[in-house]
C-alpha positions, 0 to 999 in steps of 0.5 A: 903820579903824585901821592899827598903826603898822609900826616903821621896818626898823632896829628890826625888824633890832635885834628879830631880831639880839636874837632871834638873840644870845639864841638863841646864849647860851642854852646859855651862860646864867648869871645875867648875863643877867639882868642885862639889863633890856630896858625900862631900854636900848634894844634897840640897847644890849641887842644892844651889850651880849650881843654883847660877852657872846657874845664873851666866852664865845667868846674863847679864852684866851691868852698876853698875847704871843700877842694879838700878829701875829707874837707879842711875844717879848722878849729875855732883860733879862740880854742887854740893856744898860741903854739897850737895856732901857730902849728896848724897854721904852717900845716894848713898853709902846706896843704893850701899850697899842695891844692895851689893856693898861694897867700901873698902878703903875709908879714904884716899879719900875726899868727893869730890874725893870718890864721883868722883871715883864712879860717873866716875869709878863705876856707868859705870862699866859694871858687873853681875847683880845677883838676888840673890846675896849671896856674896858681890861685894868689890870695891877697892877704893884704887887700890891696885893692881895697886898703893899699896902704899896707902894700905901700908902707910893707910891700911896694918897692920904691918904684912902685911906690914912685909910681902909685904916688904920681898915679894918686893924688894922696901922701904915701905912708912911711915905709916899714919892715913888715914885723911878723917875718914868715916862709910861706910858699911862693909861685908866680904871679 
């Protein structure tokens, strides 16, 4: 007589966690969820992948510095002395990496305009606040969607240069060293 084979109790716990995450985004069902092709991952990686789906959806959105405990407040730049700006800038650029926000783009900036940029434009802005954030939240500081000019003349090697100039029909700017040389950082795009 033939006895099917009883899959091992980890693939059965990977079934009914599956079952469950499914059940839990239903109400929430967008096209992303089709994005989940069952036969091309394990169910192991299918569960990875909706459990990050359902932290999203439940991820209240917040203030940057409010991701922090007690909250990230920075003094006012106008109240720092150059030295003092200078230290609680690299300090807050560790601790906005320790919650995986990334600044990119920097060397065009003073100390002084960097660390304005994150106290009036990035600490406010309200975004997801994961707990379990895998990936990296890259801030561009030099607002390339809006002004690519300082990505062309700082930035943009000169393949990319090459190719936003055949994309545009616009002179491109002098390329030039970025004057304000600085370690931040870094993790993929």
């Amino acid at each position: 007589m033939f006895a099917p084979e009883t899959p091992p109790s980890e693939d059965v716990d990977h079934l009914l966690r599956n079952a469950q995450l499914r059940d839990e985004l239903e109400p929430l069902f967008d096209e992303s969820i089709d994005r989940v092709n069952p036969t091309a991952m394990s169910t192991r990686s299918e569960n990875e992948f909706l459990e990050s789906m359902l932290e999203w959806e439940r991820a209240p959105m917040l203030p940057i510095s409010q991701w922090f405990d007690p909250p990230l407040v920075l003094p006012h730049p106008d109240r720092l002395s150059q030295h003092q700006l200078s230290v609680v800038l690299r300090a807050t650029i560790e601790k906005l990496f320790e919650k995986r926000v990334v600044l990119d783009f920097t060397d065009h900036l003073s100390d002084y305009q960097l660390y304005g940029l994150i106290f009036r434009d990035i600490l406010p802005s309200h975004e997801k606040k994961l707990e379990r954030r895998t990936s990296y939240l890259h801030w561009d500081c030099a607002n390339i969607d809006e002004n690519p000019d300082i990505w062309l003349r700082y930035y943009a090697t000169p393949i990319e240069r090459k190719m936003w100039a055949e994309e545009n029909d616009e002179p491109l700017p002098l390329r030039e060293e970025p004057p304000f040389k600085r370690e931040v950082p870094r993790a993929p795009l």
